[in-house]
ZAVEXDREN-556245 format. One record per residue (C-alpha): x negated, y negated, z; residue in three letters; residue number from 1. Coordinates in nm, 2 decimals, padded with zeros to 4 digits, always signed. Each point is the difference from the previous one (the first is absolute). Layout:
<nodes>
@x: X | y: Y | z: Z | r: ALA | k: NUM
...
</nodes>
This chain:
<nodes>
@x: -06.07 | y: +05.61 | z: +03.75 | r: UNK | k: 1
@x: +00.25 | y: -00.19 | z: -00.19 | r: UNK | k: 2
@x: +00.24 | y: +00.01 | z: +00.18 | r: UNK | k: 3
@x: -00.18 | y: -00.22 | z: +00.26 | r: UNK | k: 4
@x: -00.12 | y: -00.25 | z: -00.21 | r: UNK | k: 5
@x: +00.33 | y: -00.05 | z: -00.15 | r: UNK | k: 6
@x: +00.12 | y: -00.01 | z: +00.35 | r: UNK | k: 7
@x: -00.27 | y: -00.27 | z: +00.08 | r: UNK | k: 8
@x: +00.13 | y: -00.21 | z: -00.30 | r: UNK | k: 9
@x: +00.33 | y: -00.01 | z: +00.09 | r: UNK | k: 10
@x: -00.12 | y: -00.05 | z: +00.35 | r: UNK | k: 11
@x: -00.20 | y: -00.30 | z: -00.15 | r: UNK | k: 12
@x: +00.29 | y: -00.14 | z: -00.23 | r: UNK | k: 13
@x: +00.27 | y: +00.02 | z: +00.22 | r: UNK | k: 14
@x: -00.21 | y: -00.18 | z: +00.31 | r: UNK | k: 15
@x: -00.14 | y: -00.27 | z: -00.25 | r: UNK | k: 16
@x: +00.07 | y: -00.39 | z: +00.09 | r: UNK | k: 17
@x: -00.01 | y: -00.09 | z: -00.39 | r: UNK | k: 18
@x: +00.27 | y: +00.07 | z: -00.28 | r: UNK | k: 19
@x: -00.01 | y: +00.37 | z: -00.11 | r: UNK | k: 20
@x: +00.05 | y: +00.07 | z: -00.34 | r: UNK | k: 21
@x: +00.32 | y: +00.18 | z: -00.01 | r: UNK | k: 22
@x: -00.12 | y: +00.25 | z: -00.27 | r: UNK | k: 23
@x: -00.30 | y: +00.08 | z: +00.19 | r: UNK | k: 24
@x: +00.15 | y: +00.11 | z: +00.30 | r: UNK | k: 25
@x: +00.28 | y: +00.21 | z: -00.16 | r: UNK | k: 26
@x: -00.25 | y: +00.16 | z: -00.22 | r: UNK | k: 27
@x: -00.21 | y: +00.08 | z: +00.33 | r: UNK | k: 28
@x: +00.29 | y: +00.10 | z: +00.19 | r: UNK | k: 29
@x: +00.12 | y: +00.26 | z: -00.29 | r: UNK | k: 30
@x: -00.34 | y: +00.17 | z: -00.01 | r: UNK | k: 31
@x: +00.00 | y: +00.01 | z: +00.37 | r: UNK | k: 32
@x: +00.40 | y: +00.16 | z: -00.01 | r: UNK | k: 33
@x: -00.20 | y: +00.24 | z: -00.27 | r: UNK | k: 34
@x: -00.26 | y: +00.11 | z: +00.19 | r: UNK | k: 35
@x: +00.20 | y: +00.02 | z: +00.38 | r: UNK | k: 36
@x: +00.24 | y: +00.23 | z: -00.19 | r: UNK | k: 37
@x: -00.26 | y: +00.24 | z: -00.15 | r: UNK | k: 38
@x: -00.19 | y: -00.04 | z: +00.36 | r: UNK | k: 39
@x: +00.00 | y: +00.33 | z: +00.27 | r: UNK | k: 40
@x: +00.19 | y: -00.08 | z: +00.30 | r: UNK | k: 41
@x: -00.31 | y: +00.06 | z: +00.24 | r: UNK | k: 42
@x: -00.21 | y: -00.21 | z: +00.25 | r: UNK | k: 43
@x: -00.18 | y: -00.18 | z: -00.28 | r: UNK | k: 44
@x: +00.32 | y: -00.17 | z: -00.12 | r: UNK | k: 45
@x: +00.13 | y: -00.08 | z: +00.35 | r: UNK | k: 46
@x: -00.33 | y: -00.18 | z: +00.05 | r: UNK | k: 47
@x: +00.03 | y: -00.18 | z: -00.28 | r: UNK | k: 48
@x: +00.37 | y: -00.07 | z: +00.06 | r: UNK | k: 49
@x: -00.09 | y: -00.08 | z: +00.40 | r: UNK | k: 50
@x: -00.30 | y: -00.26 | z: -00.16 | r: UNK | k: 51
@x: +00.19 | y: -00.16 | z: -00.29 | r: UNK | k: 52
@x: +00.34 | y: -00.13 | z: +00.12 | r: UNK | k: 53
@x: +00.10 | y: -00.10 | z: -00.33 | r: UNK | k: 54
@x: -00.04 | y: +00.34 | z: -00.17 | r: UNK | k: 55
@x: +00.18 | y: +00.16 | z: +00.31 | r: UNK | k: 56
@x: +00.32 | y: -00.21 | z: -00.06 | r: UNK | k: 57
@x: -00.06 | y: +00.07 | z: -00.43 | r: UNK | k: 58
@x: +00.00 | y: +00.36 | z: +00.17 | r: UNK | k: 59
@x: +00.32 | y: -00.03 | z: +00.19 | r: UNK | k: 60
@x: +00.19 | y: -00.14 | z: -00.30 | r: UNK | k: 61
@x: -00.14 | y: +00.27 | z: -00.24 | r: UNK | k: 62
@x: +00.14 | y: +00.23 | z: +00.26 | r: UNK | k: 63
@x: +00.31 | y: -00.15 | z: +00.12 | r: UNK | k: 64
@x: +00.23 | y: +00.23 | z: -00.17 | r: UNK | k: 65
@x: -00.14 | y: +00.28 | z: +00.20 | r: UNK | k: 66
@x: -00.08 | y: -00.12 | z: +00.31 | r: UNK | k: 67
@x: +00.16 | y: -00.33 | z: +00.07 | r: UNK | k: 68
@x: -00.29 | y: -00.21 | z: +00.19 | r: UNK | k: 69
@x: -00.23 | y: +00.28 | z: +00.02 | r: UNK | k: 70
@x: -00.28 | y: -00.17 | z: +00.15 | r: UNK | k: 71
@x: +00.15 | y: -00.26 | z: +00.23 | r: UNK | k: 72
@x: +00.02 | y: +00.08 | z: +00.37 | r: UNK | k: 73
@x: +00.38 | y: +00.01 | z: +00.10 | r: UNK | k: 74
@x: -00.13 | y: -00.11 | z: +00.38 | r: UNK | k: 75
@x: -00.11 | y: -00.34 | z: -00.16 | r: UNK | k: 76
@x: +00.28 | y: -00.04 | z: -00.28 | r: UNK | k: 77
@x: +00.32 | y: +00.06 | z: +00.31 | r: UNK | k: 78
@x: -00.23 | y: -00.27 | z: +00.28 | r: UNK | k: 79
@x: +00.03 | y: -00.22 | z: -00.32 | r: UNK | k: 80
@x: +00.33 | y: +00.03 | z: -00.08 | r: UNK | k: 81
@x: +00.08 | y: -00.01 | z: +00.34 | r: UNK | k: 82
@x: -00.16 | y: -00.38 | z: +00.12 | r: UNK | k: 83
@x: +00.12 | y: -00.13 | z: -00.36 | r: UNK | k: 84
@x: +00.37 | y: +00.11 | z: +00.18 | r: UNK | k: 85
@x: -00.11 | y: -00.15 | z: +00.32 | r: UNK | k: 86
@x: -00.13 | y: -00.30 | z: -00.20 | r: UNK | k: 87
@x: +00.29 | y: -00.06 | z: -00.19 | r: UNK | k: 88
@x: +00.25 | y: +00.04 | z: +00.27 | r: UNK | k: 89
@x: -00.19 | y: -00.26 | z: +00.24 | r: UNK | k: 90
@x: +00.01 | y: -00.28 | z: -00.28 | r: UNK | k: 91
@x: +00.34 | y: +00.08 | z: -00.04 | r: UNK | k: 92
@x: +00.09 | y: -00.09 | z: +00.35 | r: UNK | k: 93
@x: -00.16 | y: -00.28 | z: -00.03 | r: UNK | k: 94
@x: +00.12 | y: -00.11 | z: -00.30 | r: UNK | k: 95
@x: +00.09 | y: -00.39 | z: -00.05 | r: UNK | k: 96
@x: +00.36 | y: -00.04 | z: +00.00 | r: UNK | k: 97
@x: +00.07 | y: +00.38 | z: +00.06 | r: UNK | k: 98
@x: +00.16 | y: +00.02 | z: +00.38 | r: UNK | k: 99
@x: -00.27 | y: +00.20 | z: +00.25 | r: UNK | k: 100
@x: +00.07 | y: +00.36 | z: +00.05 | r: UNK | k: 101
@x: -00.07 | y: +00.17 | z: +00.30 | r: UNK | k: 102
@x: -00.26 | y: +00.28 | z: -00.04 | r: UNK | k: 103
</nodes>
């Protein structure tokens, strides 16, 4: 039970148009890191995890050392890493003053 409404907090804070007091939202987030560490790796937490994507990414980085980007699907991460490479390499043929390569 805490653990989702800390997650709903942090949801709230870190989606919030205004100013967010600084000390807020790193008490919120440590009580959060407190309670995802102490949580059972079961289909309760990935709900939570799947319905707060704020605690999922507190998640990742609490887990980092063990699993890298645990939670991010490598399909997605390689298509974006792949049409930022496509991306850059068209503005760079058409760069001003940069001589037009041939593709």
């Amino acid at each position: 039970m805490n653990l989702v409404v800390l997650a709903q907090m942090l949801e709230r804070l870190d989606r919030s148009a205004q100013a967010v007091d600084a000390k807020q939202y790193r008490a919120v987030a440590a009580r959060l890191a407190a309670e995802l560490q102490a949580a059972s790796r079961d289909a309760a937490l990935e709900g939570v995890l799947e319905s707060f994507p704020a605690a999922a990414q507190l998640y990742e980085n609490l887990n980092y050392q063990h699993a890298g980007l645990c939670r991010s699907p490598m399909d997605a991460s390689l298509a974006a890493e792949l049409a930022a490479r496509a991306a850059i390499d068209g503005a760079r043929r058409f760069a001003p003053g940069q001589p037009a390569q041939a593709a």
